[in-house]
N, C-alpha and C positions, 0 to 999 in steps of 0.2 A: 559504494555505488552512488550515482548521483543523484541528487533531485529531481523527480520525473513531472513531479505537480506542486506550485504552490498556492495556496487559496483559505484566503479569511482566517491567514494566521495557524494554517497547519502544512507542515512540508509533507510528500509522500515520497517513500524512496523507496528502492528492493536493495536485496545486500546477495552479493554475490555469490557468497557460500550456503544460499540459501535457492540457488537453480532450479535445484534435485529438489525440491517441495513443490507442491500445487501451485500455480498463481496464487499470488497474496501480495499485500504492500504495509511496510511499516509507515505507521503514522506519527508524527510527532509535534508538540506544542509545547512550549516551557522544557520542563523537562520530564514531560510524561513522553512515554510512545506505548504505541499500540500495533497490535496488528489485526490484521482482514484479508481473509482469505477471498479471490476478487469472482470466482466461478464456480456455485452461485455466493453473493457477499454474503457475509457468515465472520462474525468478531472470532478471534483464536484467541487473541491475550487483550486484556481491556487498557494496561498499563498507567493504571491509576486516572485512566480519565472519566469525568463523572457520568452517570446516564445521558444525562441531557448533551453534553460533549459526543459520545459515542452516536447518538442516535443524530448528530448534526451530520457528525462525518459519515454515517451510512447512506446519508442525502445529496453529499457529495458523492462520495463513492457509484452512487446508481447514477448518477447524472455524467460519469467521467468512467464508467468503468470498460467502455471500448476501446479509450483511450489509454487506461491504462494495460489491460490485456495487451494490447499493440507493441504497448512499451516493453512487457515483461518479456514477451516471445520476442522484440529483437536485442534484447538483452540477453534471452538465450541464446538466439544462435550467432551472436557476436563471440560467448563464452564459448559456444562449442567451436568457432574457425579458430580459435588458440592455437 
């Protein structure tokens, strides 16, 4: 899937085979990724990024997360016209 967000050095992206779960978005910096479930945001996997790291991108995350919702449901139903 593609890039849906990039901002202060972390990409956010959803991965396709991942439809059928809740909204969430994978996060990634170097070579950590994380995920966040986006409704209500809520960490699932921290993927090695430090507190201070995680608690920046939940600040992103609430300042972008209409945006990203948007993206995710037309991400779904681009997958479900298949």
């Amino acid at each position: 899937m593609p890039v849906v967000l990039r901002l202060k050095g972390y990409r956010f992206w959803f991965y396709e085979a991942d439809l059928s779960e809740p909204p969430h978005v994978h996060v990634g910096k170097d070579d950590k990724e994380a995920k966040f479930w986006l409704d209500p945001i809520d960490l699932a996997r921290a993927g090695h990024f430090h507190p201070h790291e995680l608690s920046k991108i939940q600040r992103i995350l609430k300042d972008y997360q209409l945006d990203l919702l948007e993206a995710w449901y037309s991400e779904l139903e681009k997958h479900a016209n298949r």
